[in-house]
C-alpha positions in Angstrom: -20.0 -8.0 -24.6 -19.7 -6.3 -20.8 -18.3 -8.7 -18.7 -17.8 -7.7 -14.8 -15.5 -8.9 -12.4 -15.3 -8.4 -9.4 -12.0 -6.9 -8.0 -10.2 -8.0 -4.9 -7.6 -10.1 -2.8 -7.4 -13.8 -2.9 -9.1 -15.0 -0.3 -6.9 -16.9 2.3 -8.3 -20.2 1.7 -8.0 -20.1 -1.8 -5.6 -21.3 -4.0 -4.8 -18.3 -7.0 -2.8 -17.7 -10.4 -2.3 -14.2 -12.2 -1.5 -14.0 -15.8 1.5 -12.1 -16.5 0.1 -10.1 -19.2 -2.9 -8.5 -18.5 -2.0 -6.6 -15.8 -2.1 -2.4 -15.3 -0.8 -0.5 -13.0 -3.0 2.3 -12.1 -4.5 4.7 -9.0 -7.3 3.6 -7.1 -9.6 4.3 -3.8 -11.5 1.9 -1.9 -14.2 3.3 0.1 -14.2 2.2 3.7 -17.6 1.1 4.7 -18.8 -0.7 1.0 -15.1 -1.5 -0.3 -15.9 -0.3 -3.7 -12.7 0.1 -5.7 -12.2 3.4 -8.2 -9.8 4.4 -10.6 -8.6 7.5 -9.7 -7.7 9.2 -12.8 -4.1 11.4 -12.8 -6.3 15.5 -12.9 -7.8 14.1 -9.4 -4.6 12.7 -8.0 -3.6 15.6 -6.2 -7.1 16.2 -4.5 -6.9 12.7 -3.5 -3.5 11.7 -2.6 -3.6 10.8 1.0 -6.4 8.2 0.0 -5.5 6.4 -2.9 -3.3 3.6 -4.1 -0.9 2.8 -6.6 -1.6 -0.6 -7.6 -1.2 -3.1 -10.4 -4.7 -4.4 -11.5 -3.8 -7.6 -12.2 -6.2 -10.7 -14.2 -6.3 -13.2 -11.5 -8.3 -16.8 -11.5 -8.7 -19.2 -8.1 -8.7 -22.7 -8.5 -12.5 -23.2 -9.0 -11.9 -21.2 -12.5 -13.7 -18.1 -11.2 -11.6 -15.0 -12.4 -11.1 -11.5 -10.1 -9.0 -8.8 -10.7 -7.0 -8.3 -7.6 -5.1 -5.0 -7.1 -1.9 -5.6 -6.1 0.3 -3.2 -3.8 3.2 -1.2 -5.7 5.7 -1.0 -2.9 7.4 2.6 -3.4 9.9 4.6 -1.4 12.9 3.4 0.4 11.5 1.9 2.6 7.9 0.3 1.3 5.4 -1.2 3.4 5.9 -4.7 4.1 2.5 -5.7 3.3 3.0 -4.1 -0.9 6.5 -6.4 -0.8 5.3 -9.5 0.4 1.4 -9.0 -2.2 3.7 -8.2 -4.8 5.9 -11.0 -4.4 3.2 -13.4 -4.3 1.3 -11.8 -7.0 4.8 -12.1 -8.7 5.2 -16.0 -8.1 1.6 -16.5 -9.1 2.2 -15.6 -12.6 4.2 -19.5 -12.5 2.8 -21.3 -9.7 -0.7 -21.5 -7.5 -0.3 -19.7 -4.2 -2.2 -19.3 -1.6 -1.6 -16.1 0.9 -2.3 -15.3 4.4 -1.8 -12.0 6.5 0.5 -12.6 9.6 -0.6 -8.9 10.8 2.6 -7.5 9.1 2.4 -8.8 5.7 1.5 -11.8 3.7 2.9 -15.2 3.6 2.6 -17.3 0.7 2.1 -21.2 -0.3 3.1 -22.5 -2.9 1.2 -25.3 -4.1 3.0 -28.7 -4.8 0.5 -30.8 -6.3 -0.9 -29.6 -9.6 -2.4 -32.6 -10.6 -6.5 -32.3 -11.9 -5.9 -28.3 -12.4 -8.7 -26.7 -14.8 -8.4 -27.0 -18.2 -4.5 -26.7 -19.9 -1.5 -27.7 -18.5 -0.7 -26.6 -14.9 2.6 -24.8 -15.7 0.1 -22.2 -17.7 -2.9 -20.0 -16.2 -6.0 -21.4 -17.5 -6.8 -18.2 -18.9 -6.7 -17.2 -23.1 -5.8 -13.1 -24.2 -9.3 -11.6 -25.3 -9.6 -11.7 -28.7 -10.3 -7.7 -28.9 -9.5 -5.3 -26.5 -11.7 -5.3 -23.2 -13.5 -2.1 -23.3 -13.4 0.1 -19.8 -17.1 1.8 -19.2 -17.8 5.0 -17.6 -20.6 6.8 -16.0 -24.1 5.3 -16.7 -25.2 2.5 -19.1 
């Protein structure tokens, strides 16, 4: 079974979770003008450094059930970017609770969501989301 999904941020009007273990952290570019997301693999690093990120891909679902993969910031350094501590902290308390996040030009501030009551399927302390039975399976080149 190939299943794709498609990878990006919450959107700001919607409310998200993110399962705490199915998460990766990896290197990727996002072209400019189509915002297709690559994995940049580690022999192409070097070539590439000034445009790619170090993220965590991480399994994501919003409140409608519809699951993303959104590729959260590593902050690095001493002195990270504001806008990989504040994703990462949201993606962070969205492994427990639904969040909602809006950019404030500098970083992101989060909501937490109070009410939990008529969430998906399961109980709303858990992401309505089960481990796959057998590995997902990552596909390169052409079909």
């Amino acid at each position: 079974m190939l299943t794709v999904l498609e990878v990006r941020k919450p959107k700001k009007d919607e409310w998200v979770r993110c399962n705490e273990t199915i998460a990766t952290a990896v290197n990727i570019y996002e072209t400019t003008d189509t915002r297709e997301t690559f994995l940049i693999l580690p022999d192409a690093l070097e070539a590439m450094e000034n445009v790619v990120k170090y993220v965590c891909l991480t399994l994501a679902v919003n409140y409608n059930g519809e699951v993303f993969i959104w590729p959260v910031p590593i902050p690095l350094g001493n002195k990270p970017y504001r806008a990989y501590v504040s994703a990462h902290a949201a993606a962070e308390l969205a492994t427990s609770h639904w969040i909602r996040i809006a950019w404030d030009g500098t970083g992101y501030n989060v909501t937490r969501r109070k009410n939990c009551r008529g969430i998906l399927r399961g109980s709303p302390n858990r992401m309505p989301l089960q481990p796959f039975t057998s590995g997902p399976t990552l596909g390169v080149g052409q079909p």
